[in-house]
C-alpha distance (Angstrom), angle and dihedral (degrees) to the residues before:
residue distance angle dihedral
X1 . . .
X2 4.06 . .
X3 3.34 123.8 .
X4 3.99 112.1 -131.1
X5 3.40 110.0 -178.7
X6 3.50 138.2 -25.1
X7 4.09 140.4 -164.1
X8 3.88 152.4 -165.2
X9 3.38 121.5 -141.6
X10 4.50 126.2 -160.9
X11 3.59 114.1 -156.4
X12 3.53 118.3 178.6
X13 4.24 107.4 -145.5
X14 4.14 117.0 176.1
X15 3.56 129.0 -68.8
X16 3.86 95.2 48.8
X17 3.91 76.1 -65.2
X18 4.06 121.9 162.9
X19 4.04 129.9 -151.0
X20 4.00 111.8 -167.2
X21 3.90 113.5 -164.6
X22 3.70 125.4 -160.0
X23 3.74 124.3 -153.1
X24 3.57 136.7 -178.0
X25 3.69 140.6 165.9
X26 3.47 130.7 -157.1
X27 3.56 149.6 170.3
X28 3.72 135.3 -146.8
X29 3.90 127.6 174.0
X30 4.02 89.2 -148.9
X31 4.08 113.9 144.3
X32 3.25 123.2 -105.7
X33 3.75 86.7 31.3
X34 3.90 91.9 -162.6
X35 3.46 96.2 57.3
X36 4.06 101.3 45.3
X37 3.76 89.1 42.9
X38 3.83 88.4 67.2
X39 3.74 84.3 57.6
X40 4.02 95.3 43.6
X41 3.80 92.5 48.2
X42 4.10 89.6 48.3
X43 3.46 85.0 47.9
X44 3.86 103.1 47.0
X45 4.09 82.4 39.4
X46 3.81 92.5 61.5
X47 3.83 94.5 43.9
X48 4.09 91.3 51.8
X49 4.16 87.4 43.0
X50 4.11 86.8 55.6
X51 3.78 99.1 40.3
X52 3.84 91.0 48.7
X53 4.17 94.7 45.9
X54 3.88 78.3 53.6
X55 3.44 97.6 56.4
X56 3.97 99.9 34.9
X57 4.21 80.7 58.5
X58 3.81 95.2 52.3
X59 3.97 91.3 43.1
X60 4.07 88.2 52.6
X61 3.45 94.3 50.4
X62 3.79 93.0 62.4
């Protein structure tokens, strides 16, 4: 699995309130592709979930 690309996106929301979006896209050249992208996706998922938690910790502390 290779990592393209990946992005952060700000969204301001109401109540001085802030959304933070994770992207990333990725290729593999696994066979059958439908079946190990389930696994890629979960796996990409969990990273983004982690990374985010992180950050929403060290933006609450402040």
């Amino acid at each position: 699995m290779v990592s393209e690309r990946g992005q952060f996106e700000l969204e301001a929301l109401p109540g001085g309130r802030t959304r933070l979006t994770g992207t990333t896209w990725y290729r593999h050249h696994l066979w059958p592709a439908a079946y190990w992208r389930l696994w890629s996706d979960a796996i990409v998922h969990r990273i983004h979930a982690r990374v985010l938690e992180h950050i929403k910790v060290l933006a609450e502390k402040a």
